[in-house]
C-alpha positions as CSV (number, residue, x, y, z in Angstrom):
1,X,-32.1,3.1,107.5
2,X,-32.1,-0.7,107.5
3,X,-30.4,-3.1,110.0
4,X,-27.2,-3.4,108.0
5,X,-26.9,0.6,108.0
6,X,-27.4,0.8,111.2
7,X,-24.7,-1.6,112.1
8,X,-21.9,0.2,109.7
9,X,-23.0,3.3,111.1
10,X,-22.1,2.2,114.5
11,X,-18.7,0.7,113.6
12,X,-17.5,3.6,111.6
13,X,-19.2,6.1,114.5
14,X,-17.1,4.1,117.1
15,X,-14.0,4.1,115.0
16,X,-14.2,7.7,114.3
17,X,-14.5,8.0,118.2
18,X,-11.5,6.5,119.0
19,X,-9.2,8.6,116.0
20,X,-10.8,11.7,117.3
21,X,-10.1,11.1,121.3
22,X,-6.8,9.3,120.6
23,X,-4.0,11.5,122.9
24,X,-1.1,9.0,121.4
25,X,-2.8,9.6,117.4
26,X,-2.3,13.6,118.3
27,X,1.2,12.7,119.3
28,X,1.8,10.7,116.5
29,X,0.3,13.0,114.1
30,X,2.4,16.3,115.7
31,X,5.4,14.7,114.9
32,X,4.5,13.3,111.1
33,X,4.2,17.3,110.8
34,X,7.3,18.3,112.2
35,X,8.8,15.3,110.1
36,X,7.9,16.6,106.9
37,X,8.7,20.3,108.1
38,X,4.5,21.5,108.0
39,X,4.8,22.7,112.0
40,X,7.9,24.3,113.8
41,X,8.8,25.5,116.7
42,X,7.2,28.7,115.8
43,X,4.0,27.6,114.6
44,X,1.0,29.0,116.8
45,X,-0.5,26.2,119.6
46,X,-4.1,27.2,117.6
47,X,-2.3,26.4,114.1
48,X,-1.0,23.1,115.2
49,X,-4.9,22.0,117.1
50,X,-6.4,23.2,113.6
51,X,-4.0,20.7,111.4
52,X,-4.4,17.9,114.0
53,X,-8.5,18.3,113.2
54,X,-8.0,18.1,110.1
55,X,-5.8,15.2,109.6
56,X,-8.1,13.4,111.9
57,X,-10.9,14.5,109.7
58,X,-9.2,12.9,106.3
59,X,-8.4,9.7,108.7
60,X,-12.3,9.1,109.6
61,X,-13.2,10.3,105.9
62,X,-10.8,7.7,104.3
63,X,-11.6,4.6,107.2
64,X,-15.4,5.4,106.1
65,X,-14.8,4.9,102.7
66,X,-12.7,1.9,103.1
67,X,-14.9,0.1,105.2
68,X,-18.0,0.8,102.5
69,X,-15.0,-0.5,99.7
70,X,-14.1,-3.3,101.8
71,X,-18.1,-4.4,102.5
72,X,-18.8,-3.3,98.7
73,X,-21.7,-1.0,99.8
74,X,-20.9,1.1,96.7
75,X,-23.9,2.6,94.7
76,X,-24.5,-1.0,93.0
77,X,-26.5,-2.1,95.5
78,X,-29.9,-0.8,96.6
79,X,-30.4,-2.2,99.8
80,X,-28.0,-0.7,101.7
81,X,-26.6,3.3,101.6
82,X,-23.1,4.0,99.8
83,X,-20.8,4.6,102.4
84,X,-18.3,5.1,99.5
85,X,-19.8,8.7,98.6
86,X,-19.3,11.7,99.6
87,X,-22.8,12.5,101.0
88,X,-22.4,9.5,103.3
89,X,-19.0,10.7,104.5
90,X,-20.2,14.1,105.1
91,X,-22.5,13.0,107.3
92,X,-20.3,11.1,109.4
93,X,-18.0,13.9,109.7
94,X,-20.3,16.4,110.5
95,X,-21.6,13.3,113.4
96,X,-18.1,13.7,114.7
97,X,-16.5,16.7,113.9
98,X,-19.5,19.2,114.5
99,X,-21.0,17.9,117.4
100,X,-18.8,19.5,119.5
């Protein structure tokens, strides 16, 4: 991996960090669920941990691909990896999500 990998690599591994340990993102996704009627009151603690992980899985999917949009590191250019496909944001998710 060359320089410039490695550097978007460590922003979007740091970024994905901080969505995945955020307590006040959990809150803030708990009640986004509630709001649109996906959790109740009756909803298991286990089903509720399992959505959270997943909507904090599609945020770090998404901010991966936006910062490859945003830096256009797309396919086009050979230099650096695509951090627009989906091989690329597989492997960032199983960095963050599977480590545990």
């Amino acid at each position: 991996m060359c320089g410039v990998n490695d550097a978007v690599e460590t922003i979007v591994i740091y970024k994905g960090n901080r969505i995945k340990c955020s307590q006040k993102y959990e809150e803030y996704i708990k009640r986004v669920l509630k709001e649109h009627n996906i959790i109740s009151s009756k909803t298991g603690e286990e089903e509720v941990k399992v959505l959270v992980r997943v909507f904090k899985m599609g945020a770090v999917d998404a901010m991966t691909y936006d910062v490859g949009a945003a830096l256009d590191f797309t396919k086009k250019k050979h230099s650096v990896d695509d951090w627009t496909s989906f091989e690329k944001r597989r492997e960032i998710l199983r960095k963050k999500f599977l480590e545990e």
